[in-house]
MARKE-381027 format. One record per residue: x, y, z of N, C-alpha, C, O in turn. Coordinates in steps of 0.02 Angstrom, whole numbers, padded with zeros to 5 digits, always signed. Layout:
REM MARKE-381027
XYZXYZXYZXYZ;...
END
This chain:
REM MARKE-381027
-01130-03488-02434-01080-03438-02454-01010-03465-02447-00963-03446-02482;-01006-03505-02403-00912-03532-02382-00915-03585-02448-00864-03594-02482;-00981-03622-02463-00948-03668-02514-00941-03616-02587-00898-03637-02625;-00972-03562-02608-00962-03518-02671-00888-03494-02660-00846-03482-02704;-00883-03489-02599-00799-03445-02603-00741-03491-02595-00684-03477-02612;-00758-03546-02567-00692-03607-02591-00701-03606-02663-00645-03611-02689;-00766-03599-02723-00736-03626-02755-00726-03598-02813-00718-03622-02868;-00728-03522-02788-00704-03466-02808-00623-03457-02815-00582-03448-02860;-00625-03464-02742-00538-03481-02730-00516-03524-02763-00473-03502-02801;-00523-03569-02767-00511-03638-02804-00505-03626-02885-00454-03641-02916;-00559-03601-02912-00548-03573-02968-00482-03528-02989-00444-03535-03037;-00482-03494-02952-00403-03444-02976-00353-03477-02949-00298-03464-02974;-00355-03524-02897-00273-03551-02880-00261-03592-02938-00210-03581-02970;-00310-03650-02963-00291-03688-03007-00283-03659-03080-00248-03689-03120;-00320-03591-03099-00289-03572-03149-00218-03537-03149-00184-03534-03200;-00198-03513-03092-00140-03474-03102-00092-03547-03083-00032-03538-03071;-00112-03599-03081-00076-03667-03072-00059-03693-03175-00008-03712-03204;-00126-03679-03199-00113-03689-03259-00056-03655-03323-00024-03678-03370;-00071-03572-03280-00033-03534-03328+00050-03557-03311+00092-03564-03355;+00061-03566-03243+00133-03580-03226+00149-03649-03274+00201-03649-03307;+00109-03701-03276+00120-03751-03318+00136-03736-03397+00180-03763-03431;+00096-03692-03415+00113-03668-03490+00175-03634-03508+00205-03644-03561;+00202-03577-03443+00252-03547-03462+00320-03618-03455+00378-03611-03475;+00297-03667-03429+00362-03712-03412+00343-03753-03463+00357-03812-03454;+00312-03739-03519+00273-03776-03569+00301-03721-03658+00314-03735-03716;+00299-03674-03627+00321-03625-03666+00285-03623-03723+00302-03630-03782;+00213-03609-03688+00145-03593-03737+00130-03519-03760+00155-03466-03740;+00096-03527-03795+00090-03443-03807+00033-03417-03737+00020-03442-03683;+00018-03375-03763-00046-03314-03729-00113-03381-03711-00148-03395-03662;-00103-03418-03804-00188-03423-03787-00178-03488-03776-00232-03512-03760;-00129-03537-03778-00108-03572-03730-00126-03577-03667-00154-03622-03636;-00102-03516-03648-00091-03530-03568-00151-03495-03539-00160-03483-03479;-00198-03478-03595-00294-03456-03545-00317-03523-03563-00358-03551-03527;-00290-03560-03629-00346-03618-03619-00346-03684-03553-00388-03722-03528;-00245-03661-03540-00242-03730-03508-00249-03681-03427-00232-03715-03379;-00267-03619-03412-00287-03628-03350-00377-03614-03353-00399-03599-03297;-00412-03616-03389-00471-03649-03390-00508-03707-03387-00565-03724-03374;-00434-03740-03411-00446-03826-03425-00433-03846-03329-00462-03878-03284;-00394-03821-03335-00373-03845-03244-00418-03819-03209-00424-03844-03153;-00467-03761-03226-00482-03719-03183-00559-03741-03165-00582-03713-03115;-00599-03786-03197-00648-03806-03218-00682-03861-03249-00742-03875-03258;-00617-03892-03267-00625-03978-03305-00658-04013-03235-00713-04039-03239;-00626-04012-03179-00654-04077-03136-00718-04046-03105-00751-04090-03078;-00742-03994-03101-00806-03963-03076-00855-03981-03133-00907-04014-03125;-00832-03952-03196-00863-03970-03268-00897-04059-03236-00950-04067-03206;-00843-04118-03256-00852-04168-03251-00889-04196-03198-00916-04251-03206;-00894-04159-03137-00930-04183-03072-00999-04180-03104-01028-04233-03114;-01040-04095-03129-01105-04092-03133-01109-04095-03174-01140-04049-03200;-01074-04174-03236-01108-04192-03296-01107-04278-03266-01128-04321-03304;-01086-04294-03205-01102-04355-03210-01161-04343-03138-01197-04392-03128;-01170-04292-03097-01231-04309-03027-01277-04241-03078-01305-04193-03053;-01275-04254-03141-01344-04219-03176-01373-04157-03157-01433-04144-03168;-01312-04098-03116-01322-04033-03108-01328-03985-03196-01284-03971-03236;-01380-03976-03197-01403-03925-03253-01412-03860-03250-01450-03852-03202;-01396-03798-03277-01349-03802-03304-01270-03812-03261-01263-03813-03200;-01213-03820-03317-01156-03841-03262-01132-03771-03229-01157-03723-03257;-01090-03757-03176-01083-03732-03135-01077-03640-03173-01112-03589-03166;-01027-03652-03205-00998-03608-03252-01048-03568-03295-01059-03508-03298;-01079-03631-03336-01129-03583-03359-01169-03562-03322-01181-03504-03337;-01208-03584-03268-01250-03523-03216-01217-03494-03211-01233-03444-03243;-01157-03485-03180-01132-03415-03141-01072-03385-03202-01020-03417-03214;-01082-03346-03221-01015-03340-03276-00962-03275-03230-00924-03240-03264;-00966-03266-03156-00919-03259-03146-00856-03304-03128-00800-03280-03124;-00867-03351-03120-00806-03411-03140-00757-03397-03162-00702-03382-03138;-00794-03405-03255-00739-03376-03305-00715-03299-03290-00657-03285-03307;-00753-03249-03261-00719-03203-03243-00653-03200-03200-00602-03174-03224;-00657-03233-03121-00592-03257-03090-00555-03281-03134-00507-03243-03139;-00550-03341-03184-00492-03379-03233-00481-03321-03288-00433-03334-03325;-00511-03262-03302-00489-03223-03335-00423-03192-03277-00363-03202-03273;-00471-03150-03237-00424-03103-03212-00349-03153-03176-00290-03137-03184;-00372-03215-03137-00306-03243-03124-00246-03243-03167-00190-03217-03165;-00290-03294-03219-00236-03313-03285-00192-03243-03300-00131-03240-03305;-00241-03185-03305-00208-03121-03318-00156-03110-03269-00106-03092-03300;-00143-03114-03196-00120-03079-03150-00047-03134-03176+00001-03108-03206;-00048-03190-03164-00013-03259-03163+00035-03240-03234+00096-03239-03233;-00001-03227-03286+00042-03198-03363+00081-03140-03357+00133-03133-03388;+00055-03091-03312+00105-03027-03305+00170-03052-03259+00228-03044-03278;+00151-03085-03189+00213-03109-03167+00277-03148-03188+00337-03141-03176;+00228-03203-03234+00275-03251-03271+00312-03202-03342+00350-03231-03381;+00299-03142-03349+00318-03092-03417+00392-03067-03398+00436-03059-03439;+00399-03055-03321+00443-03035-03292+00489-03063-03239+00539-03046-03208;+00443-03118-03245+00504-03177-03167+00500-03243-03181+00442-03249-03199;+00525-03292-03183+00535-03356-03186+00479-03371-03148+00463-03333-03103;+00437-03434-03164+00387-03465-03130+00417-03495-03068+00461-03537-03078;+00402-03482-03011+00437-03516-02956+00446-03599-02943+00414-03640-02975;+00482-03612-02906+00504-03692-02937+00446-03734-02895+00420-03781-02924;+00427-03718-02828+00380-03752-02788+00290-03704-02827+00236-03731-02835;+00305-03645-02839+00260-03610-02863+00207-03672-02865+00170-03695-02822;+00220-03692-02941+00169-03723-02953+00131-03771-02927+00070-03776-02938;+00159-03804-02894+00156-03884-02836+00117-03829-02775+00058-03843-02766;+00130-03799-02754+00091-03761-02693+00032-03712-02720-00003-03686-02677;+00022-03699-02781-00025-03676-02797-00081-03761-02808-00130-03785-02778;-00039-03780-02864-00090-03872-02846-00109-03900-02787-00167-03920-02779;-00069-03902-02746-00088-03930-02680-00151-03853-02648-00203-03874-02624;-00143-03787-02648-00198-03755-02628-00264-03782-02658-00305-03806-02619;-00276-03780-02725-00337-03799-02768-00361-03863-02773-00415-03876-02799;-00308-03920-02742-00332-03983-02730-00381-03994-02687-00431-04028-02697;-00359-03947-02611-00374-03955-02561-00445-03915-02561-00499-03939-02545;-00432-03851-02581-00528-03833-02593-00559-03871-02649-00584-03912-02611;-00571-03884-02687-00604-03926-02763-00621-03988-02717-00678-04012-02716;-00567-04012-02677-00602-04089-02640-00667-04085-02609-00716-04121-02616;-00657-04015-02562-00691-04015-02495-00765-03978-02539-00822-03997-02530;-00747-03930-02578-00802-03910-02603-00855-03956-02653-00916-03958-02645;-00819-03987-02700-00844-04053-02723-00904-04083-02696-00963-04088-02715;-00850-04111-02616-00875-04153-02595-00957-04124-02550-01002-04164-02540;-00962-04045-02527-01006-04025-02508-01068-04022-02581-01129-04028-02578;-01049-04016-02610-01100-03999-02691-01127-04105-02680-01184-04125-02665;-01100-04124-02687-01114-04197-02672-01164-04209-02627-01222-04227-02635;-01124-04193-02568-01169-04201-02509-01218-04188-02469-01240-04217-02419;-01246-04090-02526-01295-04069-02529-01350-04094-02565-01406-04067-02563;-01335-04154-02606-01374-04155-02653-01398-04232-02618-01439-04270-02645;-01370-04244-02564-01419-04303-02512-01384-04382-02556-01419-04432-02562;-01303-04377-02586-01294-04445-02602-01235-04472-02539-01199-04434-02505;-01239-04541-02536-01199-04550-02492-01136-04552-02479-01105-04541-02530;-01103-04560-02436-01018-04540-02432-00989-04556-02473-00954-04518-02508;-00996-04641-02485-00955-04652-02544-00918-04627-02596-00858-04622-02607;-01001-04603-02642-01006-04560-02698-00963-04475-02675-00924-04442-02709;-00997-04457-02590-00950-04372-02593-00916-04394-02602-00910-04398-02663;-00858-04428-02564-00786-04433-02575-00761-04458-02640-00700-04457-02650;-00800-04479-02684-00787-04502-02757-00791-04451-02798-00749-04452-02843;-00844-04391-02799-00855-04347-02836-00800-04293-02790-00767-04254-02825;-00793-04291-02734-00737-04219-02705-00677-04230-02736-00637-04191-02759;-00678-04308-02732-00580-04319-02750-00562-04296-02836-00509-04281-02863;-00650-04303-02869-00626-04301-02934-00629-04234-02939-00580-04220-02973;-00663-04177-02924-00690-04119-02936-00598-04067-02915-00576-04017-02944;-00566-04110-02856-00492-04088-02841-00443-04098-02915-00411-04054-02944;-00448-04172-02933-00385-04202-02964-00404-04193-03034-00358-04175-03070;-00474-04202-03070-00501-04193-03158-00468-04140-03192-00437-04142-03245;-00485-04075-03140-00443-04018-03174-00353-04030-03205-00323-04022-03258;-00336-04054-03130-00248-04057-03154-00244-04106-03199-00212-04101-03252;-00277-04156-03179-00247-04215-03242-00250-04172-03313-00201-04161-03348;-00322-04150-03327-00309-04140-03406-00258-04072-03433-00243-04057-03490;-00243-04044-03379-00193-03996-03362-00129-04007-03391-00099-03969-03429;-00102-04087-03362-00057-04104-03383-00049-04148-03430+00002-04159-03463;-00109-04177-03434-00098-04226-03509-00112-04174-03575-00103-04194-03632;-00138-04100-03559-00116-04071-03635-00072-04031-03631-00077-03985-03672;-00007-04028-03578+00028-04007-03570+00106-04063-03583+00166-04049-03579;+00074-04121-03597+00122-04189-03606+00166-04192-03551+00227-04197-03562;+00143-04190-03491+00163-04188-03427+00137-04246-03405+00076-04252-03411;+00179-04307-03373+00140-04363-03347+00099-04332-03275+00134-04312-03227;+00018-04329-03271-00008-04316-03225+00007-04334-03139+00016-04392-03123;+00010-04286-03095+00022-04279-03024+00011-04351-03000+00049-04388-02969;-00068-04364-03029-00112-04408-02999-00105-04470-03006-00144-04510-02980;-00034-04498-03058-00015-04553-03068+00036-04552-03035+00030-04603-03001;+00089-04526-03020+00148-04501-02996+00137-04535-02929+00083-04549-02905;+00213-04547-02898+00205-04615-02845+00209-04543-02761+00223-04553-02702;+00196-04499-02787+00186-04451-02707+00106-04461-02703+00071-04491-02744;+00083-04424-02638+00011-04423-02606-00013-04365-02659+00023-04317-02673;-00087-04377-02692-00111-04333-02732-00191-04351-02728-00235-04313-02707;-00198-04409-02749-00294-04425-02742-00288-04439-02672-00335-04411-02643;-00253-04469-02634-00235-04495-02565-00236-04471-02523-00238-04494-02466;-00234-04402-02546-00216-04329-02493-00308-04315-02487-00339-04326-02435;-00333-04293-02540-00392-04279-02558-00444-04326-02538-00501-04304-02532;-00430-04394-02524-00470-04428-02493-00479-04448-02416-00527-04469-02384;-00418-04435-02401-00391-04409-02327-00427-04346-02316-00467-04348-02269;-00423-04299-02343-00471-04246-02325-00549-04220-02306-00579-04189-02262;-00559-04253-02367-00642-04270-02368-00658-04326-02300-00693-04319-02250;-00621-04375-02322-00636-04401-02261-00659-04395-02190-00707-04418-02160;-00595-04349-02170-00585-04302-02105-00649-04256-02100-00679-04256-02046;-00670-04220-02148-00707-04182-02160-00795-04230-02135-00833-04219-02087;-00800-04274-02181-00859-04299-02183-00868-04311-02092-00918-04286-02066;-00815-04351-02046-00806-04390-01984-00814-04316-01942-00853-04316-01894;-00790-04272-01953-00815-04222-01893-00893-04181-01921-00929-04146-01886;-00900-04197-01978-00987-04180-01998-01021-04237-01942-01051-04216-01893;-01015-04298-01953-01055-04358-01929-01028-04349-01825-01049-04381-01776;-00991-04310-01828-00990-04311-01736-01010-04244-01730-00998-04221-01674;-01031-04211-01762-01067-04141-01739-01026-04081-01748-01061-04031-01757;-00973-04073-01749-00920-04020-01764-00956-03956-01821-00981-03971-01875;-00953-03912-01805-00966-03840-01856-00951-03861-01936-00902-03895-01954;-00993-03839-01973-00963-03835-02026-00914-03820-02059-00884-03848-02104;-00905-03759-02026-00843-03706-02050-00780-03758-02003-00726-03757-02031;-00782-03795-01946-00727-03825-01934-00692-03877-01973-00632-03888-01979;-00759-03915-02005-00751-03984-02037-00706-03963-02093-00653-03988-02112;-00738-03916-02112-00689-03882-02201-00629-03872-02174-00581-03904-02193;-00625-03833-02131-00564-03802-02130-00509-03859-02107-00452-03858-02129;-00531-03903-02065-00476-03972-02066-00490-03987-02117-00435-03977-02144;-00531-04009-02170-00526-04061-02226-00470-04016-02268-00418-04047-02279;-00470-03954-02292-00428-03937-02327-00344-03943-02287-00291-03953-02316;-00352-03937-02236-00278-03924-02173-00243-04006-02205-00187-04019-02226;-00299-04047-02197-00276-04133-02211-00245-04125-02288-00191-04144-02311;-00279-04102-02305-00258-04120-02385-00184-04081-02416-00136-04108-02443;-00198-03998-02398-00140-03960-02402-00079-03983-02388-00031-03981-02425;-00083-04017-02307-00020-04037-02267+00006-04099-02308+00060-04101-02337;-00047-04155-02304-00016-04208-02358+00007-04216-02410+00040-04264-02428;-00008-04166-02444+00026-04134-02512+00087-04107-02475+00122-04152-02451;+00102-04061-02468+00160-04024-02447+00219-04074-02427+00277-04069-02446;+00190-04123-02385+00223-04168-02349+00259-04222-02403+00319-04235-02399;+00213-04253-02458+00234-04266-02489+00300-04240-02555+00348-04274-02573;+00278-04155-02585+00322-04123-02605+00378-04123-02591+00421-04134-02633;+00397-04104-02503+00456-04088-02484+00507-04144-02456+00568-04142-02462;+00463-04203-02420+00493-04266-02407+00455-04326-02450+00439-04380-02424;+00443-04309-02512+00434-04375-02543+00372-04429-02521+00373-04486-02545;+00336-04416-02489+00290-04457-02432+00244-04485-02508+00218-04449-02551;+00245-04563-02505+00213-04612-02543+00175-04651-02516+00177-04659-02455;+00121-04691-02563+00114-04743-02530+00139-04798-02551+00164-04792-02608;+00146-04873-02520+00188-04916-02542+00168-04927-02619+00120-04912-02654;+00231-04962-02629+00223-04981-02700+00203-05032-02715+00224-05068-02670;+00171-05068-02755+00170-05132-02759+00221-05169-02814+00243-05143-02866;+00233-05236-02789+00281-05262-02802+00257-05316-02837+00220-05351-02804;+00273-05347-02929+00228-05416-02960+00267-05448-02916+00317-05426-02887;+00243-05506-02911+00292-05560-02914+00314-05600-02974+00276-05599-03022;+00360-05629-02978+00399-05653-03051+00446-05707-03008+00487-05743-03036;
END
């Protein structure tokens, strides 16, 4: 039940992440349901078409698309009447990063593959959504961008997986893995926090 309701949650943060992108995109209506569906479900979509979950998530459960309805809805009435907030969107991303990783990475790790792969499938199931978010929004994606974004998300999972493997509660492990990821995002937002750059030589 804690992993259905992260990614429940997860579902409506990243769509009402999408619609804020559209109104700063200055899409119409059906614009801004497609691109918070696209965010809301692209990297979950993409997880259980490559570890061969049938049907994909969405279509079993079609309340999914219900949450990305009613979000997108709630997210369109606000933006009808107030400017999209300026961190708005970045703190709604960094919320939906941080569950999509951890939940991901449990859908992974229920399914008995090894860490590697969770933390390969959590980080993507966080970041798939936003990227295509912003590449049909002609927004250069978060996830290329020189702040903490897959980095955060793999930091998380990480944390997450290391207090699974020393015995820690379940419900503790999540709740730091998302704390890791949230904070490193944030951290990055507000003070810029990177990792180095690399430098050619010439």
């Amino acid at each position: 039940m804690l992993l259905y309701w992260l990614d429940l949650i997860g579902v409506a943060v990243f769509a009402i992440s999408g619609v804020f992108v559209a109104a700063h995109s200055n899409l119409d209506l059906l614009g801004g349901l497609a691109l918070a569906a696209l965010t809301a479900i692209g990297g979950g979509t993409l997880r259980d078409v490559l570890l061969n979950r049938h049907p994909i998530f969405w279509v079993r459960d079609a309340r999914y698309l219900l949450v990305i309805l009613v979000a997108a809805a709630l997210a369109m009435v606000y933006v009808a009447f107030l400017p999209p907030p300026g961190y708005g969107f970045l703190i709604a991303d960094a919320l939906g990063l941080a569950l999509f990783a951890i939940s991901g990475a449990q859908i992974a790790e229920a399914e008995g593959f090894p860490s590697l792969v969770v933390i390969m499938m959590g980080t993507m199931t966080g970041t798939a959504g936003g990227m295509l978010r912003d590449v049909m929004s002609a927004r250069v994606p978060l996830i290329f961008q020189q702040d903490l974004y897959a980095t955060a998300a793999i930091a998380g999972i990480v944390a997450y997986l290391v207090l699974q493997k020393l015995g820690a509660p379940r419900s503790l492990a999540v709740v730091t893995g998302v704390a890791v990821i949230l904070l490193m995002r944030l951290l990055a937002v507000v003070w810029g926090a990177h990792l180095p750059r690399l430098h050619a030589i010439t």
